[in-house]
C-alpha positions in Angstrom: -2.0 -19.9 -4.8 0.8 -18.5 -7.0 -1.1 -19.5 -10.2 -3.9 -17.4 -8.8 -1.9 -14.1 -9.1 -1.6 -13.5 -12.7 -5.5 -13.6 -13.3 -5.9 -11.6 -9.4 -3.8 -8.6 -11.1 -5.2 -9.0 -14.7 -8.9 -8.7 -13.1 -7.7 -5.6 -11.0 -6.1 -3.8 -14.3 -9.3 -4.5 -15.9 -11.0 -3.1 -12.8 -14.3 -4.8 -13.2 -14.0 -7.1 -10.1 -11.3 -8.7 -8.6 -11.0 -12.3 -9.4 -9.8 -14.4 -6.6 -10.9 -18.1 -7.4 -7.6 -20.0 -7.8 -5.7 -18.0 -5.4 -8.5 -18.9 -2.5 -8.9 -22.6 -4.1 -4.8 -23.1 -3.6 -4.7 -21.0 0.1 -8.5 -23.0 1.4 -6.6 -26.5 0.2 -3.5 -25.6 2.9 -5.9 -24.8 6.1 -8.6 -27.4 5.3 -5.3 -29.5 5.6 -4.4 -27.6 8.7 -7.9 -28.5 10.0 -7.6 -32.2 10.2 -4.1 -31.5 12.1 -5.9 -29.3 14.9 -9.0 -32.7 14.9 -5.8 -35.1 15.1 -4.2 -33.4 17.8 -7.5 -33.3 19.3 -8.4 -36.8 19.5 -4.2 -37.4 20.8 -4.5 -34.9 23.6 -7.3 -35.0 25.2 -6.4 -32.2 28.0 -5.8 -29.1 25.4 -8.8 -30.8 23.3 -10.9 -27.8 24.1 -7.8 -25.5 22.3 -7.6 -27.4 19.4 -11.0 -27.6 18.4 -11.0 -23.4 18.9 -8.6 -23.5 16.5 -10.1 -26.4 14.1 -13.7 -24.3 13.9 -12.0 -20.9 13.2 -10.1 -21.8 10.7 -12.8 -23.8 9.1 -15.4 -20.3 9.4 -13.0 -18.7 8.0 -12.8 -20.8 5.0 -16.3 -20.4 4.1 -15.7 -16.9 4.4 -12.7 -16.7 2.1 -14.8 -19.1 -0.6 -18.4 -17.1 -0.2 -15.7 -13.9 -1.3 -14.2 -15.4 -4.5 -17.5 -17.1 -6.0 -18.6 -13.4 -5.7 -17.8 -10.9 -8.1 -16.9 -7.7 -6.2 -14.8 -4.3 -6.6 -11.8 -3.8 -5.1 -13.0 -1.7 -2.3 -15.7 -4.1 -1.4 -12.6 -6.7 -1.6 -10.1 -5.0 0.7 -13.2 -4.6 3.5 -13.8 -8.3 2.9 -9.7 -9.3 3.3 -9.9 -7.3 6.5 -12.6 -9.2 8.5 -11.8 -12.3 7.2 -7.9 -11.9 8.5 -9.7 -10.5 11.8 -11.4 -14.3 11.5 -8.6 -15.6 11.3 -6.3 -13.7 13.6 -9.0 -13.9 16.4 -9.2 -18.0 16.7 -5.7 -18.5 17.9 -6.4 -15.6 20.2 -9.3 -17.4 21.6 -7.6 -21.0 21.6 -4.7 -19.9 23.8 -6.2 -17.3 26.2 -10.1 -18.9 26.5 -9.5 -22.5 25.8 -6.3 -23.2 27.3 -4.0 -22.4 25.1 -1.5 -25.3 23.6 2.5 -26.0 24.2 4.8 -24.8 22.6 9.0 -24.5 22.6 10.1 -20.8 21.9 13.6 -21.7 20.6 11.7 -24.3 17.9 9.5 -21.1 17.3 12.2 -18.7 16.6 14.1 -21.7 14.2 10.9 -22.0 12.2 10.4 -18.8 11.5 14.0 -17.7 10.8 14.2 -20.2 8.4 10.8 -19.1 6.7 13.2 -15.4 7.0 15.8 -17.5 4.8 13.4 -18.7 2.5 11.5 -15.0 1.5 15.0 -14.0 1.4 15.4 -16.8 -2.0 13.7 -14.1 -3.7 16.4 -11.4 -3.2 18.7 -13.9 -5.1 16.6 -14.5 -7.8 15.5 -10.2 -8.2 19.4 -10.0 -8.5 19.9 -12.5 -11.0 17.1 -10.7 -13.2 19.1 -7.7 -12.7 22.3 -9.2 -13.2 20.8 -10.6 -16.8 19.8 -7.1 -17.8 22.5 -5.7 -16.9 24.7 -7.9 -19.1 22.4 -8.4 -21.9 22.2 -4.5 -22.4 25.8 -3.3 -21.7 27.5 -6.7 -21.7 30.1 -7.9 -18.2 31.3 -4.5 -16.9 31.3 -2.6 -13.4 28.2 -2.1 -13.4 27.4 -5.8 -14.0 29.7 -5.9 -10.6 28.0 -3.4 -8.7 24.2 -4.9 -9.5 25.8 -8.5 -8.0 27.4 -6.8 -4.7 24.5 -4.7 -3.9 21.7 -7.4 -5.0 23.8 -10.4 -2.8 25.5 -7.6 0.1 21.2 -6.5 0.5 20.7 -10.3 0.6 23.2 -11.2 3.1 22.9 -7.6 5.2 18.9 -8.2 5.6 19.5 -11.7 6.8 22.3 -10.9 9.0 19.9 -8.0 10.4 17.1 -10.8 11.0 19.7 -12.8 13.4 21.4 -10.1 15.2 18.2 -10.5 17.2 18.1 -13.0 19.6 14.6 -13.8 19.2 14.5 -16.9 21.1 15.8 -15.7 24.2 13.4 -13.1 24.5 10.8 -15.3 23.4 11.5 -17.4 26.2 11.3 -15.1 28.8 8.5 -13.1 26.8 5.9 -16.0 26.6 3.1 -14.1 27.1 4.0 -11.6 24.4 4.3 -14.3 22.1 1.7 -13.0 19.8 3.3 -10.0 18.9 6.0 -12.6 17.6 3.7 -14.3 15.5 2.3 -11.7 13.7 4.4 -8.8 14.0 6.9 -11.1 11.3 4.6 -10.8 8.5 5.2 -7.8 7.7 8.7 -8.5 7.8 8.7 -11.3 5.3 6.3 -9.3 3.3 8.9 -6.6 3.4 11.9 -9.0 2.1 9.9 -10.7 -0.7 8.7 -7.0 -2.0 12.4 -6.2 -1.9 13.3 -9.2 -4.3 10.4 -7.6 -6.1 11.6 -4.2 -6.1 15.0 -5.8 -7.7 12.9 -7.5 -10.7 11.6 -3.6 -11.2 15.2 -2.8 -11.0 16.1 -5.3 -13.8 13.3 -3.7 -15.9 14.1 -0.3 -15.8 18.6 -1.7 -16.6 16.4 -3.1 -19.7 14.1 -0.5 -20.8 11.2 -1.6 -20.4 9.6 -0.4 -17.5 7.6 3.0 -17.1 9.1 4.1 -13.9 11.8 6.6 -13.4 15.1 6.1 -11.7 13.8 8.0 -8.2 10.5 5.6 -9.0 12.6 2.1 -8.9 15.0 3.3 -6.3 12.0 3.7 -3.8 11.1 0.0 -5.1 13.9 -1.1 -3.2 14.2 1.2 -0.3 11.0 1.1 0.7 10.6 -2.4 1.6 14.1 -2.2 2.6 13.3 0.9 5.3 10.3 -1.5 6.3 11.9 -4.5 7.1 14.3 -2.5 9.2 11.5 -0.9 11.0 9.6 -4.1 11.7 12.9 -5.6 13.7 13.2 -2.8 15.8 9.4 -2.9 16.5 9.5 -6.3 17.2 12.5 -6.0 19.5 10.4 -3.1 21.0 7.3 -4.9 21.5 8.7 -7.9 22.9 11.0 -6.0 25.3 8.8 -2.9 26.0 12.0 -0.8 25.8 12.5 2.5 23.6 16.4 2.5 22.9 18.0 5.6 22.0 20.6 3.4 20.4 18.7 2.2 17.6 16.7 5.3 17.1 20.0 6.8 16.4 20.8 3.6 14.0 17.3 4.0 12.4 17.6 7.6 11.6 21.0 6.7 10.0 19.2 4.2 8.2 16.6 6.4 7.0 19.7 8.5 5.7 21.4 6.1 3.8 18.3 5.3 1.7 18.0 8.8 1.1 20.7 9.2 -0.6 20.1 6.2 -2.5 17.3 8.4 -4.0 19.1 11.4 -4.2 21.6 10.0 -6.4 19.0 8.4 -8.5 17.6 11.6 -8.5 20.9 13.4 -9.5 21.5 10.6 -12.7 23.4 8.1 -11.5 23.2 4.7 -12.9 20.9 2.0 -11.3 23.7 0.0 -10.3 25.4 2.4 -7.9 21.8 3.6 -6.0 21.3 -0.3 -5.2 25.0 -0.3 -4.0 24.3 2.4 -1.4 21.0 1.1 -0.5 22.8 -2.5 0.2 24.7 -1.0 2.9 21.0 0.5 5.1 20.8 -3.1 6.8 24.6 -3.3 7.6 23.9 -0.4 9.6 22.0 -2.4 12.1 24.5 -5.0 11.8 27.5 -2.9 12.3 25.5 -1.3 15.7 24.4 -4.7 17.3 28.3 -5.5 16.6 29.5 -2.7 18.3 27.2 -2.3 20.7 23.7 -3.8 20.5 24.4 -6.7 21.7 25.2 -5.2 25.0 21.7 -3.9 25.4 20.2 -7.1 24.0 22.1 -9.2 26.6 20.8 -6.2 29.4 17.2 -6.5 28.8 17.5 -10.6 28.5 19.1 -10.4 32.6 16.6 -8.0 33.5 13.6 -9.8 32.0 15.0 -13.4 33.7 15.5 -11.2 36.9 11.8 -10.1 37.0 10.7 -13.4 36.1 12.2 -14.8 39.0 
C-alpha cells in the first residue's frame, strides 16, 4: 500500500484520473488474507459459523469493488463517491455479522490493548516528523535553542498525545459498554488518522525550518494544530459516545485547548520562529492530561459505578 502513494498523489497533481492500482493491490492482498481467517474460524466454530461467513462474503464484495475502481480510470470526484460506498461495504458487514448473524466473542480489555498499541505505533511517526525537523533545524542554523525547542515540542507533543490516549480508561467502559462497541471500533480512526497527519504536519514543519516549502508560517502552524485539535476532539467524542454523558469539565478543557492552539497561530502569525509555535502547541494535549489528573479521573471513575450499577 505505501508504495502506492507516491504514483496516487502524482496522478492527482496531474489531475487526469486518479491512479490507485498498487495501493488497492497492497490493501486487497491484507483482507483476501483476512478472508481465509473468517473461512478458518468458520470451519473451527461451528455455532458463530453463520457470523463468520457474514464477515468472509463482505469483505470479499468489497474487494471486487475496491479492484473494479482501480482498473478504471476515474476523476477525483467520481473517486471520492466510489471510496464512500465502498467503506459503506465494508463498514456494513461487521454490522450485519454481529447484530443479524450472531455476532462473535470478543474480550474488551484485549480490545482496548490492541488498539492502544496500534495508538503507539501512529504515534512512531511523531518521532520521526521531529527528527526531520530536528535535521533542518540543525543543518540550517547549526545545534542552538531552537534546535532544543523543535526536540521538546516534537517529543513533549509525542508523549502528551499518547498520555491523552491513556488517561481514558477505555477498557472499563468498554466492558460495561458492549453494545456500544462499534462506536469503539470506528470512532478510533479518525484518531490515528489525526496522530499520523500530525507527524505529517511536523515533516511540513521541517520544510518550511529549510526553505523549501511554499507555505507560510500561519500555513505550517495549522499543519500541526489541526490534526492536533482533532485528535483531542475525537477522545472526548469517544468518551462521549461510549458514556452518553456531556461533561462540562472537558468542555471547559476543550475550549482551553482550542485556545492554546490559537495562540500557536497567533504567534506564527506575529513572526516568531517555527520552533517556539510547535513548543506552545506541544502543551494543547497536556491540557487534557493535567485535567484528567486533577480531576477527570473522578468523573471517569463516576460514570464506570454508574454504568456497573445499571447493568446490574
Amino acid at each position: 500500500m505505501a508504495l502506492g502513494f507516491p504514483p496516487m498523489f502524482a496522478s492527482i497533481e496531474h489531475g487526469e484520473y486518479v491512479d490507485s492500482r498498487v495501493m488497492v493491490a497492497g490493501y486487497v492482498i491484507m483482507r483476501i488474507a483476512l478472508v481465509g481467517q473468517w473461512l478458518r474460524a468458520a470451519k473451527q466454530d461451528p455455532a458463530r459459523r453463520s457470523a463468520c461467513l457474514t464477515y468472509a462474503l463482505w469483505v470479499t464484495v468489497a474487494q471486487f469493488g475496491w479492484i473494479a475502481g482501480a482498473l478504471v480510470h476515474k476523476s477525483i470526484p467520481v473517486t471520492f463517491a466510489m471510496v464512500a460506498v465502498l467503506i459503506g461495504v465494508e463498514t456494513l458487514g461487521p454490522i450485519i455479522a454481529e447484530y443479524r448473524a450472531g455476532g462473535t466473542p470478543w474480550h474488551a480489555h484485549h480490545i482496548a490493548e490492541r488498539y492502544g498499541l496500534l495508538a503507539i505505533i501512529a504515534l512512531g511517526e511523531g518521532v520521526v516528523g521531529t527528527v526531520a525537523s530536528l535535521s533542518a533545524v540543525v543543518s540550517a542554523q547549526g545545534w542552538s535553542y531552537d534546535a532544543a525547542f523543535v526536540v521538546v515540542a516534537g517529543i513533549g507533543l509525542t508523549f502528551g498525545m499518547w498520555w491523552s490516549y491513556f488517561v481514558v480508561p477505555q477498557a472499563e467502559l468498554l466492558r460495561v459498554h458492549r453494545e456500544r462497541s462499534f462506536w469503539f471500533g470506528y470512532l478510533p480512526i479518525v484518531m490515528f488518522g489525526a496522530i499520523v497527519a500530525t507527524g505529517a504536519g511536523l515533516h511540513v514543519a521541517a520544510y518550511y525550518i529549510e526553505h523549501h516549502s511554499k507555505l507560510s508560517s500561519v500555513e505550517t502552524v495549522l499543519a500541526v494544530a489541526l490534526p492536533v485539535g482533532l485528535y483531542v476532539i475525537s477522545i472526548y467524542t469517544l468518551y462521549f459516545v461510549i458514556v452518553r454523558k456531556i461533561a462540562l469539565f472537558h468542555l471547559v478543557l476543550l475550549v482551553i485547548t482550542a485556545a492554546v492552539l490559537g495562540v500557536a497561530v497567533w504567534l506564527a502569525a506575529a513572526g516568531f520562529s517555527m520552533a517556539n509555535c510547535l513548543l506552545v502547541v506541544t502543551l494543547a494535549p497536556l491540557v487534557t492530561v493535567i485535567g484528567y489528573e486533577v480531576a477527570g479521573h473522578r468523573h471517569a471513575a463516576a460514570d464506570i459505578a454508574k454504568a456497573l450499577k445499571n447493568d446490574r
